[in-house]
PQR file with spaces between the fields and no chain letter, atoms N, CA, C, O and H, PARSE charges and radii, in Angstrom:
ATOM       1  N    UNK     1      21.377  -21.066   26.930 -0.4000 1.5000
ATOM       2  CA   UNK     1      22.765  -20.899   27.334 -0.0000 2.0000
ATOM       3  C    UNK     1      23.657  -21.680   26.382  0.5500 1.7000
ATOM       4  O    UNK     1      23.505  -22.885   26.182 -0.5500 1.4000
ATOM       5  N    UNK     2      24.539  -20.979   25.837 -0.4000 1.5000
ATOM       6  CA   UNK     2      25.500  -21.798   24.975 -0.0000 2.0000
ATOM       7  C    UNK     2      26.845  -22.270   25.567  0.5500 1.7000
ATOM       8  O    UNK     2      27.428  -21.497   26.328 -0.5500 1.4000
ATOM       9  H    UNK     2      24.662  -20.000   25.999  0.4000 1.0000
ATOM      10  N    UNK     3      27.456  -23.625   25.248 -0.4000 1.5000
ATOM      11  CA   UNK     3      28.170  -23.986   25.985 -0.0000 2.0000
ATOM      12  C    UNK     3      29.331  -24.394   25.090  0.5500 1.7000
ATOM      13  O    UNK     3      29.191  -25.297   24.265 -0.5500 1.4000
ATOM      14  H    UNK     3      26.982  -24.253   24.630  0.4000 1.0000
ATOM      15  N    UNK     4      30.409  -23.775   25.235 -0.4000 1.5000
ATOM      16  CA   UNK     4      31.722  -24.472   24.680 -0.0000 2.0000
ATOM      17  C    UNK     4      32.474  -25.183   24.936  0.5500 1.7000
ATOM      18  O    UNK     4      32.946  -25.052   26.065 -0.5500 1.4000
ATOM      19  H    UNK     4      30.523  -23.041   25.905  0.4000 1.0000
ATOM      20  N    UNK     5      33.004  -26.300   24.082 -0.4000 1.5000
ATOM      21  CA   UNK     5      33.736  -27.363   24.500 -0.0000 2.0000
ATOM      22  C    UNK     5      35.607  -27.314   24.544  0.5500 1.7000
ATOM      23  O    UNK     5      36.416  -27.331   23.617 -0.5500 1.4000
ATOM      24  H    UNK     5      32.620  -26.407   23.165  0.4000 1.0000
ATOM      25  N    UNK     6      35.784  -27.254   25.905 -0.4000 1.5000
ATOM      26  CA   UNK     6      37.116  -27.230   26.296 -0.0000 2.0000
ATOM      27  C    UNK     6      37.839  -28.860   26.226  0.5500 1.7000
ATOM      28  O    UNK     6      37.376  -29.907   26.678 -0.5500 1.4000
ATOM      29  H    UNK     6      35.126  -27.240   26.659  0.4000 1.0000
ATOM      30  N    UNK     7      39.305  -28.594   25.387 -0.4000 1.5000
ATOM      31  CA   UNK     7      39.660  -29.882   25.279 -0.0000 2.0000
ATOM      32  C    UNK     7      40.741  -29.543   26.118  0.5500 1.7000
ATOM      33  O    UNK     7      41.480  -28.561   26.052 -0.5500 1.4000
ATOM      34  H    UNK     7      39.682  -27.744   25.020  0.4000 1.0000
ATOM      35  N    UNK     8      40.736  -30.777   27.166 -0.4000 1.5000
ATOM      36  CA   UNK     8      42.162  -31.447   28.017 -0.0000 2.0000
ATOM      37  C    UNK     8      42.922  -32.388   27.772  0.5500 1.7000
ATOM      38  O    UNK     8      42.612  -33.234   26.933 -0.5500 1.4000
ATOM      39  H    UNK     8      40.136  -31.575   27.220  0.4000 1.0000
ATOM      40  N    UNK     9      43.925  -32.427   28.366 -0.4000 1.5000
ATOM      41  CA   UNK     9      44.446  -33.929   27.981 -0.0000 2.0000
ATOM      42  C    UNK     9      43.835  -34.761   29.350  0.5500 1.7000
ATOM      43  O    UNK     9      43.517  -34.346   30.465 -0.5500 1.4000
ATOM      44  H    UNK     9      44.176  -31.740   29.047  0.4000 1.0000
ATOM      45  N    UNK    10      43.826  -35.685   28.941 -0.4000 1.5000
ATOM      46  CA   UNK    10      43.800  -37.157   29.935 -0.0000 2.0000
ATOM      47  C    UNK    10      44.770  -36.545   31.248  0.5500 1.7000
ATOM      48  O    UNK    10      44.380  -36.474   32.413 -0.5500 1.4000
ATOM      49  H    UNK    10      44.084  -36.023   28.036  0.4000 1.0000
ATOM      50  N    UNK    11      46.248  -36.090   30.699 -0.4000 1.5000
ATOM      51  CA   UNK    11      47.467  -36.330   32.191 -0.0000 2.0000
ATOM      52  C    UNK    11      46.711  -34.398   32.912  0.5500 1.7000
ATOM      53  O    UNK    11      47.003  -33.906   34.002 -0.5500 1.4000
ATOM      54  H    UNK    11      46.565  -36.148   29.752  0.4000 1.0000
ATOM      55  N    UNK    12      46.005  -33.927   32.113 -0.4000 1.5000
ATOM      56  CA   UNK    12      45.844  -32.636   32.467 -0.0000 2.0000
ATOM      57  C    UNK    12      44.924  -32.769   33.622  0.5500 1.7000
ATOM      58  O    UNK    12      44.998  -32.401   34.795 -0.5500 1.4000
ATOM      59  H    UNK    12      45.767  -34.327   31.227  0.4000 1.0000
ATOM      60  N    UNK    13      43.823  -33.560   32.765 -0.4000 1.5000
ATOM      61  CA   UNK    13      42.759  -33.717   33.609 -0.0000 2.0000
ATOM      62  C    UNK    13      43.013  -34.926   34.910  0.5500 1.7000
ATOM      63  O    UNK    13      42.244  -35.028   35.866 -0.5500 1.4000
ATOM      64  H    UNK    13      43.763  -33.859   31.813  0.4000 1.0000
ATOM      65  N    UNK    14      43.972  -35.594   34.754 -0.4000 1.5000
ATOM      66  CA   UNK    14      44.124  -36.029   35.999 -0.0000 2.0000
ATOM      67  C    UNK    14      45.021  -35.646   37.059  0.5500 1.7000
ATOM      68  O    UNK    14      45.321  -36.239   38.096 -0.5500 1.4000
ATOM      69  H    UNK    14      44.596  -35.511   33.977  0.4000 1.0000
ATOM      70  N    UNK    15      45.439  -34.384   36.528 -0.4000 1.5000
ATOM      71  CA   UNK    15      46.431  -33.954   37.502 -0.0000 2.0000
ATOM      72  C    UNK    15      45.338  -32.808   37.978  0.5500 1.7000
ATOM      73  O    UNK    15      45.852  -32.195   38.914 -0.5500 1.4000
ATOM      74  H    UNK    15      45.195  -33.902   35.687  0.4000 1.0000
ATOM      75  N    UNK    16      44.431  -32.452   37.775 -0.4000 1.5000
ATOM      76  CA   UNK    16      43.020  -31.294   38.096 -0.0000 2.0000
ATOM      77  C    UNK    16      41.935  -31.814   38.155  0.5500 1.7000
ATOM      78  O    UNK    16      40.962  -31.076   37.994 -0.5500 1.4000
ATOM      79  H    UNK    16      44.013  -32.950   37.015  0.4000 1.0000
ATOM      80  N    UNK    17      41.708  -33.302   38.413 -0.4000 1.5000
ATOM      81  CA   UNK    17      40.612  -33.973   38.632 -0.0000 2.0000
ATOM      82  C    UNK    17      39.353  -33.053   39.200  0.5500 1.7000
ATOM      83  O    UNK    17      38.318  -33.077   38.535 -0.5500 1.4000
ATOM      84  H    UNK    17      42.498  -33.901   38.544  0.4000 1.0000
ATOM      85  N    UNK    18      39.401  -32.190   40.479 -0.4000 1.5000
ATOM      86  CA   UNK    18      38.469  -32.385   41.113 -0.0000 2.0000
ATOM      87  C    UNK    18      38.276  -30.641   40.666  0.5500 1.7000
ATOM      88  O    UNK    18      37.275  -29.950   40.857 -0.5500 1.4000
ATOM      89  H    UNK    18      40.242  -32.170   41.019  0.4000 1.0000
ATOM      90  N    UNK    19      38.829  -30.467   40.394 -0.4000 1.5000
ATOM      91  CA   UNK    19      38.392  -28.863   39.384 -0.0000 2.0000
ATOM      92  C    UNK    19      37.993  -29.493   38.232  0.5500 1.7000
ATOM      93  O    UNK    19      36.782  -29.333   38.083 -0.5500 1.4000
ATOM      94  H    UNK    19      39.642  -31.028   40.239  0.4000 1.0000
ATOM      95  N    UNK    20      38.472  -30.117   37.383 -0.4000 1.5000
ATOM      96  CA   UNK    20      37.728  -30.817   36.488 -0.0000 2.0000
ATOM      97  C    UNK    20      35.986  -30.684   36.553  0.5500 1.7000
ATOM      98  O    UNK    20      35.065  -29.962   36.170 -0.5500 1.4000
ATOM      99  H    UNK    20      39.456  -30.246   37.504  0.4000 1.0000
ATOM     100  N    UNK    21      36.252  -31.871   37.288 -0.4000 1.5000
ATOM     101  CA   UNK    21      34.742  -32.646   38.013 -0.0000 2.0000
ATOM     102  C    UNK    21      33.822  -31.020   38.569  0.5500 1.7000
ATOM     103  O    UNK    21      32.619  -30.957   38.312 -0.5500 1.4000
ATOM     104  H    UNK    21      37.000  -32.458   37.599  0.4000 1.0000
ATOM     105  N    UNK    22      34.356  -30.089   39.140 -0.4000 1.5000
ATOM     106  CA   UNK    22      33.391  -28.829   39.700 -0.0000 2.0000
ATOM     107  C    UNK    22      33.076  -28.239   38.598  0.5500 1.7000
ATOM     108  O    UNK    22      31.895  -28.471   38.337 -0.5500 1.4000
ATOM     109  H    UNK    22      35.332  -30.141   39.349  0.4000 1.0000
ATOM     110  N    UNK    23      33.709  -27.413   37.627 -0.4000 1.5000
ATOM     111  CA   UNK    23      34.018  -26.889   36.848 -0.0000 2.0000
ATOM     112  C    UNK    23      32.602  -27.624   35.788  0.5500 1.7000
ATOM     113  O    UNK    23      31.571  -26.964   35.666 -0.5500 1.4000
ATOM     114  H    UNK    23      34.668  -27.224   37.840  0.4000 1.0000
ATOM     115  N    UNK    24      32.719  -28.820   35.193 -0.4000 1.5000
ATOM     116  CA   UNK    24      31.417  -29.773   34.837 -0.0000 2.0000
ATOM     117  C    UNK    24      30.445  -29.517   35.590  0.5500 1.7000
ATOM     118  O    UNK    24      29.388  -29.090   35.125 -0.5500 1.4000
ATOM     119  H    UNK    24      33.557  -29.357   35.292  0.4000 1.0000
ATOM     120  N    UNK    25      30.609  -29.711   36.760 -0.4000 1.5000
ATOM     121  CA   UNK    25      29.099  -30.002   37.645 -0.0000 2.0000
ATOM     122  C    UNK    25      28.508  -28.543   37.943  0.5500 1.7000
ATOM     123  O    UNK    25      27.288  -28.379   37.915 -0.5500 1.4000
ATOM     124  H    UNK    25      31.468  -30.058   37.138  0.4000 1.0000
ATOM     125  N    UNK    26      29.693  -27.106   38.332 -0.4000 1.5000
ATOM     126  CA   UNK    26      28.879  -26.020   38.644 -0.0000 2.0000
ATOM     127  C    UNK    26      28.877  -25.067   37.822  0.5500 1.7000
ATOM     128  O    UNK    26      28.257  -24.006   37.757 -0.5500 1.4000
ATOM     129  H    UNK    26      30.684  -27.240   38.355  0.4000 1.0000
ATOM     130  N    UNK    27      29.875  -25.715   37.009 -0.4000 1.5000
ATOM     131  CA   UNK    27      29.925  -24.254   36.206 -0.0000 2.0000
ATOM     132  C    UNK    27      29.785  -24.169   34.779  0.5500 1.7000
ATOM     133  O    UNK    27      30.090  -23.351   33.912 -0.5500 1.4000
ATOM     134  H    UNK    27      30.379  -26.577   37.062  0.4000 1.0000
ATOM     135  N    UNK    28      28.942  -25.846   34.851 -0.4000 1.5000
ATOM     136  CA   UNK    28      28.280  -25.952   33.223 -0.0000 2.0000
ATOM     137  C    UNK    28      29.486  -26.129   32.013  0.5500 1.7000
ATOM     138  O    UNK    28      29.320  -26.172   30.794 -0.5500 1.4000
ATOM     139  H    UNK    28      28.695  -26.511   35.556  0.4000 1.0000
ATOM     140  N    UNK    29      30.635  -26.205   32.719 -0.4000 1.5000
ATOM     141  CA   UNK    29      31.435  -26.429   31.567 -0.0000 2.0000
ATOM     142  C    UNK    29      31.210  -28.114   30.678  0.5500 1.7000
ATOM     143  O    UNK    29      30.701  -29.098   31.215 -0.5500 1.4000
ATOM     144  H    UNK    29      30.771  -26.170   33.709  0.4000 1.0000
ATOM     145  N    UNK    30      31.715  -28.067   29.310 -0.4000 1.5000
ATOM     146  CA   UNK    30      31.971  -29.129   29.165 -0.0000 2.0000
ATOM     147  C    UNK    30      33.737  -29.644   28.702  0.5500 1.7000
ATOM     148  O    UNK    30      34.638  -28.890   28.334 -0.5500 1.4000
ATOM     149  H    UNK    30      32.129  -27.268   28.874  0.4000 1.0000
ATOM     150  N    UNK    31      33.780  -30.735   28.830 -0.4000 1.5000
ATOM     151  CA   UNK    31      35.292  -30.831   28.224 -0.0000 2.0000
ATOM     152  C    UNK    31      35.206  -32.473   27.275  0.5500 1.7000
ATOM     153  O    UNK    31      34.313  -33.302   27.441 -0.5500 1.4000
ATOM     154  H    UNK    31      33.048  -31.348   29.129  0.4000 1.0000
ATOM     155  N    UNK    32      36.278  -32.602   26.382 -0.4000 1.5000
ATOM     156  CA   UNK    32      36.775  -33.513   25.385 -0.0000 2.0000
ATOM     157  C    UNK    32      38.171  -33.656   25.971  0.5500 1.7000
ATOM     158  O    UNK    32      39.076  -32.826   26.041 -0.5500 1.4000
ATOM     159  H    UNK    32      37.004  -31.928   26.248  0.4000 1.0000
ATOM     160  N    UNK    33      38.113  -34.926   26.376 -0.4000 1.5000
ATOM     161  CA   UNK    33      39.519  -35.190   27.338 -0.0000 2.0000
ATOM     162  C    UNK    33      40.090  -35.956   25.867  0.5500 1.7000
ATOM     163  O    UNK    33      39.410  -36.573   25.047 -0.5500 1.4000
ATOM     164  H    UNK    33      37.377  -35.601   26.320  0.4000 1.0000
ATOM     165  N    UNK    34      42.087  -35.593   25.839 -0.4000 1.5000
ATOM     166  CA   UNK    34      42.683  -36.334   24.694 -0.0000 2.0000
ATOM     167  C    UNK    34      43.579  -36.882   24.871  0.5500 1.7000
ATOM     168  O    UNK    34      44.330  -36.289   25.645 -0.5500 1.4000
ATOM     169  H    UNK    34      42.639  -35.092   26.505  0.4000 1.0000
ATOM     170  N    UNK    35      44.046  -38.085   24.417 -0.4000 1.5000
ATOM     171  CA   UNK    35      45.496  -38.352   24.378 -0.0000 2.0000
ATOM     172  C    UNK    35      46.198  -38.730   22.972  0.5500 1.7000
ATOM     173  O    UNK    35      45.698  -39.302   22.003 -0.5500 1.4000
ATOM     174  H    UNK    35      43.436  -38.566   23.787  0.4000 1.0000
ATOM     175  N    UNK    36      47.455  -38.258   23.147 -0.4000 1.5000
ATOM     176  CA   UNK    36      48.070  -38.129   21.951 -0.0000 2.0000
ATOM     177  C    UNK    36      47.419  -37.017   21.019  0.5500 1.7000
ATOM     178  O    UNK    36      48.048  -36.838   19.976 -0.5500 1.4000
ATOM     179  H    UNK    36      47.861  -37.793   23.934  0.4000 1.0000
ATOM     180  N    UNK    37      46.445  -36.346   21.167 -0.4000 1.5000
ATOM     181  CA   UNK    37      46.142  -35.063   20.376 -0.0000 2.0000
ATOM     182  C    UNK    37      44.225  -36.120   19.911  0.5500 1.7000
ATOM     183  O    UNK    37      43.415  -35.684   19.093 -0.5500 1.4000
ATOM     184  H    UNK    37      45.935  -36.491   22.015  0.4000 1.0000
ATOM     185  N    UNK    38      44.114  -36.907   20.395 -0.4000 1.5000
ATOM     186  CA   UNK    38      42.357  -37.403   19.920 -0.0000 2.0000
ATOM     187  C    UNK    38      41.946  -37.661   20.908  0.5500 1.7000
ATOM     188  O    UNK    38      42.320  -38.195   21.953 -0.5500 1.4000
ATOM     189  H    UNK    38      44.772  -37.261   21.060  0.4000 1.0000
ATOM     190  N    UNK    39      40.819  -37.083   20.367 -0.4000 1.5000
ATOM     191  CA   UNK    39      39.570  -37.114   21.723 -0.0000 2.0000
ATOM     192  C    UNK    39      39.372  -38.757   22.117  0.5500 1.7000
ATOM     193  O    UNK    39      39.366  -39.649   21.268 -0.5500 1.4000
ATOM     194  H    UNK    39      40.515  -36.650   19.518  0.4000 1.0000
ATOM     195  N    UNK    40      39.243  -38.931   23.292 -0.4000 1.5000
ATOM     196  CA   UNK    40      39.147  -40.060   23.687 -0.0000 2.0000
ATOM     197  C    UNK    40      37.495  -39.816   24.874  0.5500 1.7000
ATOM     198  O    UNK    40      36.937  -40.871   25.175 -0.5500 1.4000
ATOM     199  H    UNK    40      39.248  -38.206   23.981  0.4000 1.0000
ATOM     200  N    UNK    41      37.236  -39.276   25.103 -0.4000 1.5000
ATOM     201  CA   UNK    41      36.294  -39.447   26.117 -0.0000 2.0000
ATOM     202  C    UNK    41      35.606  -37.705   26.136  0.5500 1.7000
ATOM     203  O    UNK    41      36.088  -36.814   25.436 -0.5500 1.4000
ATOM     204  H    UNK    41      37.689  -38.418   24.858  0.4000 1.0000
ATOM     205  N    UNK    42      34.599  -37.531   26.936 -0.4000 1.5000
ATOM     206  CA   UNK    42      33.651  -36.516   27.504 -0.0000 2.0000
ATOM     207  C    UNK    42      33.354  -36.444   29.003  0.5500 1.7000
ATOM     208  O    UNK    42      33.049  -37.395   29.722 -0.5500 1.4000
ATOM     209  H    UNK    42      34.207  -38.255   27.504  0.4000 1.0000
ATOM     210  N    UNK    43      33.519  -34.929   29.425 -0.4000 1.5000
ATOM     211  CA   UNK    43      33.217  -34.909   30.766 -0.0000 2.0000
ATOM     212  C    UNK    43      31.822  -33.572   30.798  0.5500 1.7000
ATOM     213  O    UNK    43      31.893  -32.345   30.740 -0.5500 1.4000
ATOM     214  H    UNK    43      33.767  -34.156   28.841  0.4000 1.0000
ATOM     215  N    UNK    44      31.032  -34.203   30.876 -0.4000 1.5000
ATOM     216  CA   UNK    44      30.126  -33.185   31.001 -0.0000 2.0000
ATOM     217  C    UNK    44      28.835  -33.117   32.511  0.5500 1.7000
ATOM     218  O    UNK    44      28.701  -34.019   33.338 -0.5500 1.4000
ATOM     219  H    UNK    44      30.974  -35.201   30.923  0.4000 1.0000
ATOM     220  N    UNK    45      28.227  -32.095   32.492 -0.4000 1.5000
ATOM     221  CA   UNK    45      27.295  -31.941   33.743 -0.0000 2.0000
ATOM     222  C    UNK    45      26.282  -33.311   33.924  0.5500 1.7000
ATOM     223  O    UNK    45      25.792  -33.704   32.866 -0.5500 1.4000
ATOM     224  H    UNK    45      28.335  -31.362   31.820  0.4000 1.0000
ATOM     225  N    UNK    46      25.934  -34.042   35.106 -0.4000 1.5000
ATOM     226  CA   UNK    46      24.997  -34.520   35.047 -0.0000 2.0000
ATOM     227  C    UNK    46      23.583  -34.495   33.990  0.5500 1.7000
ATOM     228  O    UNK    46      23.148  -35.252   33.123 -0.5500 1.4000
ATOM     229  H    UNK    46      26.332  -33.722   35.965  0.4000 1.0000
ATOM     230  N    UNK    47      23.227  -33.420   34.482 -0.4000 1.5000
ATOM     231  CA   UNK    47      22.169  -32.831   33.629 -0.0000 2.0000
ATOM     232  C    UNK    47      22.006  -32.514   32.136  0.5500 1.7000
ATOM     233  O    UNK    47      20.940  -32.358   31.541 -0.5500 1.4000
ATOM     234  H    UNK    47      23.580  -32.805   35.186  0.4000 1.0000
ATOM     235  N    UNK    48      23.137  -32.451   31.680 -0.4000 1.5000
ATOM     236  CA   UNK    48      23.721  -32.470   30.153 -0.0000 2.0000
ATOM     237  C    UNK    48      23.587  -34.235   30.229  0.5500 1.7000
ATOM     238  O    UNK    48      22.587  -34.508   29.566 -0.5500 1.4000
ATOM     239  H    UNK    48      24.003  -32.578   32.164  0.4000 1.0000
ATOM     240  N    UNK    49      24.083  -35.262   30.668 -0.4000 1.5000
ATOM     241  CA   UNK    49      24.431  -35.917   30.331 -0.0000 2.0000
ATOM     242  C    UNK    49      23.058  -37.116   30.300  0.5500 1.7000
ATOM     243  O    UNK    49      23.136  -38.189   29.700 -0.5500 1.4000
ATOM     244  H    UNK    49      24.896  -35.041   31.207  0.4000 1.0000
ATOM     245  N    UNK    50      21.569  -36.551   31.250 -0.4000 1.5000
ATOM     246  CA   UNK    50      20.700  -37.047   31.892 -0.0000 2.0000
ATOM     247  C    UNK    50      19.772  -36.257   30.173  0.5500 1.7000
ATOM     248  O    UNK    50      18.769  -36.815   29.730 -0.5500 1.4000
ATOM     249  H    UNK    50      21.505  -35.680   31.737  0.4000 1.0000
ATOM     250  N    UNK    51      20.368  -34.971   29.482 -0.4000 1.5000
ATOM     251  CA   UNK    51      19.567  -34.423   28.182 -0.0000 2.0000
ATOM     252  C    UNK    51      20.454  -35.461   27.067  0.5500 1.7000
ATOM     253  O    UNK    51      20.166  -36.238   26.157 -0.5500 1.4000
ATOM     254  H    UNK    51      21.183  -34.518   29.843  0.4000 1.0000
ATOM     255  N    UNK    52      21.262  -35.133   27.505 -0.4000 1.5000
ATOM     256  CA   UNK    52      21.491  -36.316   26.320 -0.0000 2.0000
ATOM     257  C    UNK    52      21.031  -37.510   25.857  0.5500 1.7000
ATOM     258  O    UNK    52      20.621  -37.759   24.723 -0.5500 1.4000
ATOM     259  H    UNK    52      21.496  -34.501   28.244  0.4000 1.0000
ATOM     260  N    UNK    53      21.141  -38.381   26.987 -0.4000 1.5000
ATOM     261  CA   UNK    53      20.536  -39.311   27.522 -0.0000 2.0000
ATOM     262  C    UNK    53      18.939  -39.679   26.986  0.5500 1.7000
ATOM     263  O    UNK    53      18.376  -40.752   26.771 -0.5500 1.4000
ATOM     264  H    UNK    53      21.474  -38.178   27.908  0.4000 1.0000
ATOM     265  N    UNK    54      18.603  -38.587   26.906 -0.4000 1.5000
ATOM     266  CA   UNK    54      16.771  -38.562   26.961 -0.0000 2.0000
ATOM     267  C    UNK    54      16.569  -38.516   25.429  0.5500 1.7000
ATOM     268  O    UNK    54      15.778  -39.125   24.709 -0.5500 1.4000
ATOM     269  H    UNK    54      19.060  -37.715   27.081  0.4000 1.0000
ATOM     270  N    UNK    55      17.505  -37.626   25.161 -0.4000 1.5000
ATOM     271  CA   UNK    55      17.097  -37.606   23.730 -0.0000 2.0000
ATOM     272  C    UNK    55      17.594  -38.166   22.835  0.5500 1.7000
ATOM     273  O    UNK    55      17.064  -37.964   21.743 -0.5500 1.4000
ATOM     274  H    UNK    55      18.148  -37.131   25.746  0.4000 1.0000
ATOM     275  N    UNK    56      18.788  -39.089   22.873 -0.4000 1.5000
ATOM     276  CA   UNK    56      18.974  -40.067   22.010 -0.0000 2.0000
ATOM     277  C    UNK    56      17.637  -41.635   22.234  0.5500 1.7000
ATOM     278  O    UNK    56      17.174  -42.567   21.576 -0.5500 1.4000
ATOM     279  H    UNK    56      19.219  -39.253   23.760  0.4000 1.0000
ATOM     280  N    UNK    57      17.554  -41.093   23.455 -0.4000 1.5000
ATOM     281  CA   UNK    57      16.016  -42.179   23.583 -0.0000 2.0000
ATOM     282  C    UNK    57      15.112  -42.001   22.544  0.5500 1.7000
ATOM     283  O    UNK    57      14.605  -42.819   21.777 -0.5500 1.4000
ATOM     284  H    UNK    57      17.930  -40.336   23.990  0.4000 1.0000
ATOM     285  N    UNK    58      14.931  -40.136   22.700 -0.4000 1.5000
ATOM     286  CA   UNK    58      13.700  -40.098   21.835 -0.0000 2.0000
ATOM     287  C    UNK    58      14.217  -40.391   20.199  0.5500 1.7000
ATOM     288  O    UNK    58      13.367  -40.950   19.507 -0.5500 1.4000
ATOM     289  H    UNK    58      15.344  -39.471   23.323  0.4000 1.0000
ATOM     290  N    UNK    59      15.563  -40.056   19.508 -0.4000 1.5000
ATOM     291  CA   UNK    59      15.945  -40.031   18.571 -0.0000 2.0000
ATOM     292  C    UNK    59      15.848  -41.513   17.991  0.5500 1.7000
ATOM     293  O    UNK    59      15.559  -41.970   16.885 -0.5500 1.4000
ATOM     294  H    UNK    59      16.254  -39.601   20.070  0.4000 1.0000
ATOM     295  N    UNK    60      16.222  -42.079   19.246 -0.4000 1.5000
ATOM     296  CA   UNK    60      15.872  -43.668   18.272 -0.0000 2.0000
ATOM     297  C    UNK    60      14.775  -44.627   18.167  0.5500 1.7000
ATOM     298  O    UNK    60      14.661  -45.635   17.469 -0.5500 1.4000
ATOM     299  H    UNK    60      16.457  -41.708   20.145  0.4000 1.0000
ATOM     300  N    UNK    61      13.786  -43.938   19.244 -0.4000 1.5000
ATOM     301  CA   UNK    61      12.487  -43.920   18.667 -0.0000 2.0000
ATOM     302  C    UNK    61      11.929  -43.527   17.753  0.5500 1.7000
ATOM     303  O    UNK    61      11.135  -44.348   17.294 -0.5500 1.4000
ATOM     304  H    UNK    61      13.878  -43.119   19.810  0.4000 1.0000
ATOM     305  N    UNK    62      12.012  -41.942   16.888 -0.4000 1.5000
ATOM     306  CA   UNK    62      11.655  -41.300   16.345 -0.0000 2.0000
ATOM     307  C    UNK    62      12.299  -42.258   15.025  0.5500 1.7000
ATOM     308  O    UNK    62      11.548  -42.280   14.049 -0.5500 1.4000
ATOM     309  H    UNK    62      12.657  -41.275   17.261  0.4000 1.0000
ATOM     310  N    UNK    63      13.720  -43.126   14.865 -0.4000 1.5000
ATOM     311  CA   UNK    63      14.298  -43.132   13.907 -0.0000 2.0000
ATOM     312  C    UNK    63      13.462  -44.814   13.657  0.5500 1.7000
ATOM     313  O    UNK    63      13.119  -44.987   12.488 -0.5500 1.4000
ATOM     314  H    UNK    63      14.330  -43.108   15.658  0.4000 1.0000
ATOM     315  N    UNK    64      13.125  -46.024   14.654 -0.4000 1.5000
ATOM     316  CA   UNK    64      12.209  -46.799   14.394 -0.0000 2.0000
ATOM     317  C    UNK    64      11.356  -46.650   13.499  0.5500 1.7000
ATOM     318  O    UNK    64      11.443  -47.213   12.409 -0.5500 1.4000
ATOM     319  H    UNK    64      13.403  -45.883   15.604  0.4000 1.0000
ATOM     320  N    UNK    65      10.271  -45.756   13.880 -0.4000 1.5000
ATOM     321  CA   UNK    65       8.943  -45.190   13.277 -0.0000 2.0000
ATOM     322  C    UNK    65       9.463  -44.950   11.624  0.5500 1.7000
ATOM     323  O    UNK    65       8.896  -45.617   10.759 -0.5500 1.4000
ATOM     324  H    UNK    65      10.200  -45.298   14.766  0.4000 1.0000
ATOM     325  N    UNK    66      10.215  -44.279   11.349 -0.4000 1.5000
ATOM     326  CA   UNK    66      10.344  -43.885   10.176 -0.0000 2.0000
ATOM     327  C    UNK    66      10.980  -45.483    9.501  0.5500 1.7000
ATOM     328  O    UNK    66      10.542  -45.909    8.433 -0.5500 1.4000
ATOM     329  H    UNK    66      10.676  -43.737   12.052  0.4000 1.0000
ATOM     330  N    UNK    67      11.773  -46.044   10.097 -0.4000 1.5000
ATOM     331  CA   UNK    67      12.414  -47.064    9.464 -0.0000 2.0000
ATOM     332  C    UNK    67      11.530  -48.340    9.466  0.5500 1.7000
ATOM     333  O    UNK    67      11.939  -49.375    8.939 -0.5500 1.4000
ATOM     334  H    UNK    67      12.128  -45.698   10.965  0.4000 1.0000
């Protein structure tokens, strides 16, 4: 499944918090929250965030070994 990244602002996303937050959690979206026009933060699914998570584990293991 491919997933595209929707950018908000910060006042956007806090004025739609909890569509925000569903929208992430059910409907796989991700978003790049901004202010002033730069990304400042990420809102993504648990489960995105639990793969991410895992694999920068493995990445900096993998990057030990070699180093």
């Amino acid at each position: 499944m491919s997933h595209q990244l929707n950018k908000m602002s910060t006042v956007e996303a806090r004025e739609n918090f909890s569509e925000l937050i569903n929208q992430a959690a059910y409907g796989n979206k991700r978003y790049i929250l901004t202010r002033r026009g730069r990304a400042v933060a990420g809102v993504v699914s648990i489960s995105d965030l639990k793969f991410l998570n895992e694999n920068r584990k493995r990445l900096n293991e993998e990057d030990r070994v070699v180093n």
